[in-house]
C-alpha positions as CSV (number, residue, x, y, z in Angstrom):
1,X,0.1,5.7,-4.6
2,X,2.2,7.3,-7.0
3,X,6.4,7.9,-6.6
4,X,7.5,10.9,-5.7
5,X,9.1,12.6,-8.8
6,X,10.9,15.6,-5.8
7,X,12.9,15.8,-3.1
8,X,10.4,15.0,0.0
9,X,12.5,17.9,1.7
10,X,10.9,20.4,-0.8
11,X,7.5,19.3,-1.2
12,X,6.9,19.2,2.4
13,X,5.4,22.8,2.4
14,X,2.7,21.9,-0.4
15,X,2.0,18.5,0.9
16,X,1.7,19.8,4.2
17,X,-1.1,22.1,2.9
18,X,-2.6,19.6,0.8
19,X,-3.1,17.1,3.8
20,X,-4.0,20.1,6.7
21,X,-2.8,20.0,10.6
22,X,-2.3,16.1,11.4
23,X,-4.8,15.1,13.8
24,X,-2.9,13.2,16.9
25,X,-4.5,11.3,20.0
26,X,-2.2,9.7,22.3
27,X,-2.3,6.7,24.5
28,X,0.0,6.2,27.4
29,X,0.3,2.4,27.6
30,X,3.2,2.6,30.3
31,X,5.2,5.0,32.1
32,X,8.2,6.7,31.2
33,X,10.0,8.2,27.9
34,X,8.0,10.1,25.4
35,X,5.4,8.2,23.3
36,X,6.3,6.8,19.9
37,X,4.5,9.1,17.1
38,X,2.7,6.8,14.7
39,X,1.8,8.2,11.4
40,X,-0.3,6.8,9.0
41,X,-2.8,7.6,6.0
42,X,-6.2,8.1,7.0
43,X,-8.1,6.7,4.4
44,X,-10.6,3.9,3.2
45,X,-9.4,0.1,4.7
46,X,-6.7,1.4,6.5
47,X,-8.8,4.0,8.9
48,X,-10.3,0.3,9.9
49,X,-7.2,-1.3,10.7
50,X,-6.3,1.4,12.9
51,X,-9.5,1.6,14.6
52,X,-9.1,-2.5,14.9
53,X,-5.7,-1.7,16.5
54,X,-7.2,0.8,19.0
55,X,-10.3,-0.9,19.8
56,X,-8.3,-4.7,20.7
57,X,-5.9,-2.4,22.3
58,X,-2.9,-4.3,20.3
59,X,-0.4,-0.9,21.0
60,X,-1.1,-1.8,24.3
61,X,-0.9,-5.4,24.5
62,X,3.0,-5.2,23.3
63,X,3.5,-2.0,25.8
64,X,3.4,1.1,23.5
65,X,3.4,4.4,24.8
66,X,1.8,6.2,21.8
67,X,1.0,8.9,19.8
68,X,-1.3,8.5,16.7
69,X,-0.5,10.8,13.7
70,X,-3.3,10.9,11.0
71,X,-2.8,12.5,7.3
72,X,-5.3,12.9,5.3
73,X,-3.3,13.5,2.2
74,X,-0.7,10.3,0.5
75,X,2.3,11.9,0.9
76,X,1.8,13.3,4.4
77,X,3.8,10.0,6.4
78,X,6.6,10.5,3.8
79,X,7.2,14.9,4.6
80,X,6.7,13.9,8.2
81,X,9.4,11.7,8.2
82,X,11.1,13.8,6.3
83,X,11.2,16.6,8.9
84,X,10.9,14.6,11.8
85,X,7.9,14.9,12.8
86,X,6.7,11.3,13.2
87,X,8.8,8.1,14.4
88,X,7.5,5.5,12.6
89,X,4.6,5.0,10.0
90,X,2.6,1.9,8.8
91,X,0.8,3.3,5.6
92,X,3.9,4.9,2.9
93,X,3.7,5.1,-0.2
94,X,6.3,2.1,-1.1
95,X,7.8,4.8,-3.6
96,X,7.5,7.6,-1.2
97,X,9.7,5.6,1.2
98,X,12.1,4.3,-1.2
99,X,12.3,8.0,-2.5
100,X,13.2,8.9,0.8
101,X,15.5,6.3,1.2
102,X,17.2,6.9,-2.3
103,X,18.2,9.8,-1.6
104,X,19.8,8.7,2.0
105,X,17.3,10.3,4.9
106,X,18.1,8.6,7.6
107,X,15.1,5.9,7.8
108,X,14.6,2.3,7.7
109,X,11.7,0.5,5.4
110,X,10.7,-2.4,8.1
111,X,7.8,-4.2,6.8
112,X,5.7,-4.5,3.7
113,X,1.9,-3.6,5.0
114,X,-0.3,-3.3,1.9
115,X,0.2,-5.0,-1.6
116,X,-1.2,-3.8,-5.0
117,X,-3.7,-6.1,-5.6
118,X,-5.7,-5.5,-8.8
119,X,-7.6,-7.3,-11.8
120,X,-7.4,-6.8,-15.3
121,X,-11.0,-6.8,-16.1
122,X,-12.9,-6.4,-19.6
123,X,-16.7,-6.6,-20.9
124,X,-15.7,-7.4,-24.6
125,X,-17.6,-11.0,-25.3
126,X,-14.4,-10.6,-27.5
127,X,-11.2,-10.5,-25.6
128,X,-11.3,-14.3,-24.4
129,X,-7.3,-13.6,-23.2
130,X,-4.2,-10.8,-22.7
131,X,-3.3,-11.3,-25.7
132,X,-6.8,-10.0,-27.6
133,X,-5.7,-6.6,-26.0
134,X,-3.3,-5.6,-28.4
135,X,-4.7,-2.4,-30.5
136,X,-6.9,-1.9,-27.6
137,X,-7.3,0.6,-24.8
138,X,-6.8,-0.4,-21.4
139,X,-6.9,1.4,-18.2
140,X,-5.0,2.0,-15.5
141,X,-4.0,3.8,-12.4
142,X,-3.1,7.0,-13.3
143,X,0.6,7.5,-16.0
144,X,3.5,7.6,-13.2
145,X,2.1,5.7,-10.7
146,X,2.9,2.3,-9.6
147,X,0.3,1.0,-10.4
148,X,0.9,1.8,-13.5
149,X,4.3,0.7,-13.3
150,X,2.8,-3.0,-12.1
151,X,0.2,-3.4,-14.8
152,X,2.3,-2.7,-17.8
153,X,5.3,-4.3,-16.5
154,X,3.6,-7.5,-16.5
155,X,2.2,-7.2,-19.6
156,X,5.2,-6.1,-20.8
157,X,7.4,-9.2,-19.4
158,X,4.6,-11.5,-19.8
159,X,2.5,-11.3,-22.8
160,X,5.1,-9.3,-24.8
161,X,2.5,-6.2,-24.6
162,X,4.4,-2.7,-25.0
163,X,2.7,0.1,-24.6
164,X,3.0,1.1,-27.8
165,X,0.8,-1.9,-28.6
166,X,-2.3,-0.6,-27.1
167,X,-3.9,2.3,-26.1
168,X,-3.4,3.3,-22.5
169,X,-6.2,5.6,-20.7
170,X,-5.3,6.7,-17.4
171,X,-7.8,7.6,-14.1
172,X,-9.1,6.7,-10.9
173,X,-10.8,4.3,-9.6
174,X,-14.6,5.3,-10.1
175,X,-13.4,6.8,-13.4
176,X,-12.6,3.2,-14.7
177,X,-15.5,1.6,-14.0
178,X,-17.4,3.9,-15.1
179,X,-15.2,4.2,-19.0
180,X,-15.5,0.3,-18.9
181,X,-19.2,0.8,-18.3
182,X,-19.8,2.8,-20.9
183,X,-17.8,1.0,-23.5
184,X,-15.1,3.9,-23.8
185,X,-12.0,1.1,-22.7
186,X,-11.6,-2.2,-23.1
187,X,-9.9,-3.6,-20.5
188,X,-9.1,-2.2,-17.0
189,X,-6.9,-3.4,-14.0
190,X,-9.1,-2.6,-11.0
191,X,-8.7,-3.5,-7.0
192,X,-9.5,-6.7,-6.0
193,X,-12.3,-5.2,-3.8
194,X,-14.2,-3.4,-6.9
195,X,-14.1,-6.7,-8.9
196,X,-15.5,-8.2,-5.5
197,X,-18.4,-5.2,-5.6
198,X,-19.0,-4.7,-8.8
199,X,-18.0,-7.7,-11.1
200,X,-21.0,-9.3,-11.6
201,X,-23.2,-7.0,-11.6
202,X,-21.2,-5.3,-14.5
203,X,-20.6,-8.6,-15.9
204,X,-16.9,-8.3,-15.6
205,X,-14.6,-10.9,-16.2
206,X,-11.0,-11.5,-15.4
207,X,-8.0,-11.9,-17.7
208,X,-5.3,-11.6,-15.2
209,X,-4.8,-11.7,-11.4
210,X,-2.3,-8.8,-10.8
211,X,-0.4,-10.9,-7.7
212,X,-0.2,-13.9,-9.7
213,X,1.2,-12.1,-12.4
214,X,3.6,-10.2,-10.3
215,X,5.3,-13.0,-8.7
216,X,6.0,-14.2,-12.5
217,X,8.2,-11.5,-12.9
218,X,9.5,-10.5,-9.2
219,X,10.2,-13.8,-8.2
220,X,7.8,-16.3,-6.4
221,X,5.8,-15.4,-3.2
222,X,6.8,-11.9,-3.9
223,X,3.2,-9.5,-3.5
224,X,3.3,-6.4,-5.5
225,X,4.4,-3.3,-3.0
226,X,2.1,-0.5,-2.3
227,X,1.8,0.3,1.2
228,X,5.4,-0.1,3.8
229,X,5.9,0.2,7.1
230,X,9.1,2.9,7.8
231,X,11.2,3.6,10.8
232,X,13.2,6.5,11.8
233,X,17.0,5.1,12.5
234,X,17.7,6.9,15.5
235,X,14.3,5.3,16.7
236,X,16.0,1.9,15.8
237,X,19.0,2.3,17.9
238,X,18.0,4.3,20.8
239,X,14.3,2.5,20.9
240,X,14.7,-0.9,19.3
241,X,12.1,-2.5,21.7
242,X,9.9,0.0,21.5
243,X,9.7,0.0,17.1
244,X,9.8,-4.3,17.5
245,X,6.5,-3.8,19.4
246,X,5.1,-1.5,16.9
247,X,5.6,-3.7,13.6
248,X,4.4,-6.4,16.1
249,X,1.3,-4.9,16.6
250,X,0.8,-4.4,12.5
251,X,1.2,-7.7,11.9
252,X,-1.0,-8.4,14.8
253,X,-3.6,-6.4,13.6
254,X,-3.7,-7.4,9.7
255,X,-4.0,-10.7,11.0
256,X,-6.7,-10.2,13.4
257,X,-8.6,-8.6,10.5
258,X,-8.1,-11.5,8.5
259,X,-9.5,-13.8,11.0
260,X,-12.8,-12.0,12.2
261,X,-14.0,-10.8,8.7
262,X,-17.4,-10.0,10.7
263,X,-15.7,-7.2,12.6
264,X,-13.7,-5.3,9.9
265,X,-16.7,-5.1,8.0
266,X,-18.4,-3.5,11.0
267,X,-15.6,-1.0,11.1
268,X,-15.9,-0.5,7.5
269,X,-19.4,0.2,7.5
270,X,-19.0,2.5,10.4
271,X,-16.7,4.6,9.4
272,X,-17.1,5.0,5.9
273,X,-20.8,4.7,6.1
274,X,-20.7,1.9,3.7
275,X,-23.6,-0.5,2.9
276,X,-23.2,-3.7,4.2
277,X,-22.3,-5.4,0.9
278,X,-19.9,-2.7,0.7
279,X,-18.2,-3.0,3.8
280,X,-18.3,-7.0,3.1
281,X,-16.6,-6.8,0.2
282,X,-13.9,-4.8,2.3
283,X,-14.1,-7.7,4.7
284,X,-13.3,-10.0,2.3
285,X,-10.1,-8.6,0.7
286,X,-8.6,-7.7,3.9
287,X,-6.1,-10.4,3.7
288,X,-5.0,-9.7,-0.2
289,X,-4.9,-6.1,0.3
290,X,-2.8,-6.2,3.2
291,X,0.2,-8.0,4.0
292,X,2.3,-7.6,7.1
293,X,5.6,-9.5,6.4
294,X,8.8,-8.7,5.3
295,X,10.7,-11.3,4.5
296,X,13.4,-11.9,1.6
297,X,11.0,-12.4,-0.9
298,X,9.3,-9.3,0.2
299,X,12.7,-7.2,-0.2
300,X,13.3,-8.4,-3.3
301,X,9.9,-7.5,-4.3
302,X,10.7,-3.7,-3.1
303,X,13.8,-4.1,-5.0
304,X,12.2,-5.0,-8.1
305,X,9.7,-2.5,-7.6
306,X,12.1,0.5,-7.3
307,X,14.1,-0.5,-10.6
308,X,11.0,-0.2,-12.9
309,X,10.2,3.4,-11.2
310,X,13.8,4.1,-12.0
311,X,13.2,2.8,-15.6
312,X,9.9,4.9,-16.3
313,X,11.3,7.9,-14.5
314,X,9.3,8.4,-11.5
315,X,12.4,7.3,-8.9
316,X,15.5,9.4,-9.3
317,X,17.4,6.3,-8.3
318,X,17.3,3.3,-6.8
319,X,18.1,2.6,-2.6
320,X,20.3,0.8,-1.4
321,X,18.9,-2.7,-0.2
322,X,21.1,-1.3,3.4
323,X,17.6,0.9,3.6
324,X,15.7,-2.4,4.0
325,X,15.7,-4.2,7.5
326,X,14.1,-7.5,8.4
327,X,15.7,-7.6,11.5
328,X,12.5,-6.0,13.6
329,X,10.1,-7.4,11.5
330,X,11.9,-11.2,12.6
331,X,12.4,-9.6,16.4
332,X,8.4,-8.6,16.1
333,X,6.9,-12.0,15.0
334,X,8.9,-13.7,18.0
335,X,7.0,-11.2,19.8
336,X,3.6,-12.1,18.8
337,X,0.8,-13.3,20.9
């Protein structure tokens, strides 16, 4: 998920193109008042979490009247709430929200939903530890994102890597494995749930843990930020109950997932027509790659976050920690049944 380097006001046009009409479905849980409009990113383990959510009826269990708002494009959740046209989201871009809150839009970011988990993998019979990758090319998510952000901060801080101490190659996903594969890179920080897949067979190893290595530099129990749950504040003081129930049914959710591996992976494979080893290995990582807290160390992870986006110039500035409240997210888990 990569920081928005504009104003979400002025790329809400393109990004609205880019993403298409938002496909909505609502569910009237109880009578009265309009339904809340959920947003959220429709893509890979977080179309399962949704469908977990609307399968176990958790909106319902906590008394939602709803709306679901799907986007098929990463910054669609950010324009929406942007222009008002969603009330709360579960899957932002960390640095899309912060953006947003940065530059004062009246919102509120309410929970930390998905972390950055990665590791730093390598082939090389030769690079036994970090510190063998200097004068080598590692990859990473793509130049401006935070996941590049994450890796090289912590190699930075760490292992007293700068970047100008190795090569940096930048790409997706598939694109790494397939550079390490080939023997184009030497090193590459991939999700937790592609090392699950695909380390062994590749005969990857791993040099670093990227959650381990951020909470050496963000402070301890803090997970690296990618995905947050945001609120609209007018939704916060005219519908407090109603935005309590919602993160309470997020954090109901991710944990349910974690508990019943056997059913996410069902979801998985159903909806992304994964193989069962595939949709396993999703199974598997549910709890690292999502999160469903926020508490102080999970703000002062955001806040650590934000000033190294500021530093490599993908945040314009940093929010104010007034954008981050832990309130709901301590009203939700009171909540929780």
């Amino acid at each position: 998920m990569r920081p928005s380097r504009r104003n979400a006001l002025k790329i809400a046009t393109g990004a609205l193109v880019a993403s298409g009409m938002p496909f909505a479905s609502v569910v009237r849980a109880k009578e009265g008042g309009p339904p809340i409009r959920i947003g959220y990113w429709a893509t890979g383990v977080q179309l399962a979490l949704i469908e977990l959510l609307k399968r176990q009826k958790i909106f319902e269990k906590y008394g939602l009247n709803y709306e679901l708002v799907s986007f098929a494009d990463v910054n669609g959740n950010t324009v929406a709430l942007a222009t008002d046209r969603i009330d709360v989201a579960f899957s932002v871009a960390g640095p899309g929200a912060l953006d947003l809150a940065a530059r004062q839009r009246p919102i509120k970011i309410i929970l930390a939903t998905q972390a950055a988990d990665g590791r730093l993998v390598t082939k090389r019979a030769e690079i036994k530890e970090i510190a063998d990758l200097r004068g080598k090319t590692v990859g990473t998510a793509p130049v401006g994102s935070a996941g590049y952000a994450y890796t090289t901060a912590f190699l930075s801080r760490s292992y007293g890597l700068e970047t100008n101490s190795y090569k940096v190659a930048g790409g997706g996903e598939a694109r790494l494995i397939q550079l390490l594969v080939q023997g184009d890179i030497d090193a590459a920080l991939l999700r937790e749930v592609s090392f699950v897949q695909y380390g062994e067979r590749l005969g990857l190893r791993s040099l670093a843990d990227q959650r381990v290595e951020w909470a050496k530099i963000a402070g301890p129990h803090a997970i690296p930020p990618l995905g947050v749950g945001v609120a609209q504040d007018r939704m916060i003081k005219e519908r407090r109950d109603d935005v309590v129930a919602f993160v309470a049914s997020i954090v109901d959710g991710i944990r349910t997932g974690a508990s019943d591996p056997a059913l996410v992976s069902s979801l998985m494979a159903q909806l992304l027509k994964l193989s069962d080893e595939e949709a396993a290995a999703y199974a598997k990582t549910w709890p690292i790659s999502f999160h469903g807290e926020f508490e102080d160390a999970d703000v002062a992870s955001l806040d650590f976050a934000q000033q190294l986006f500021v530093a490599q110039g993908s945040l314009a500035k940093a929010a104010d920690k007034s954008s981050f409240d832990q309130s709901l997210y301590q009203d939700a888990v009171k909540r929780l049944k």
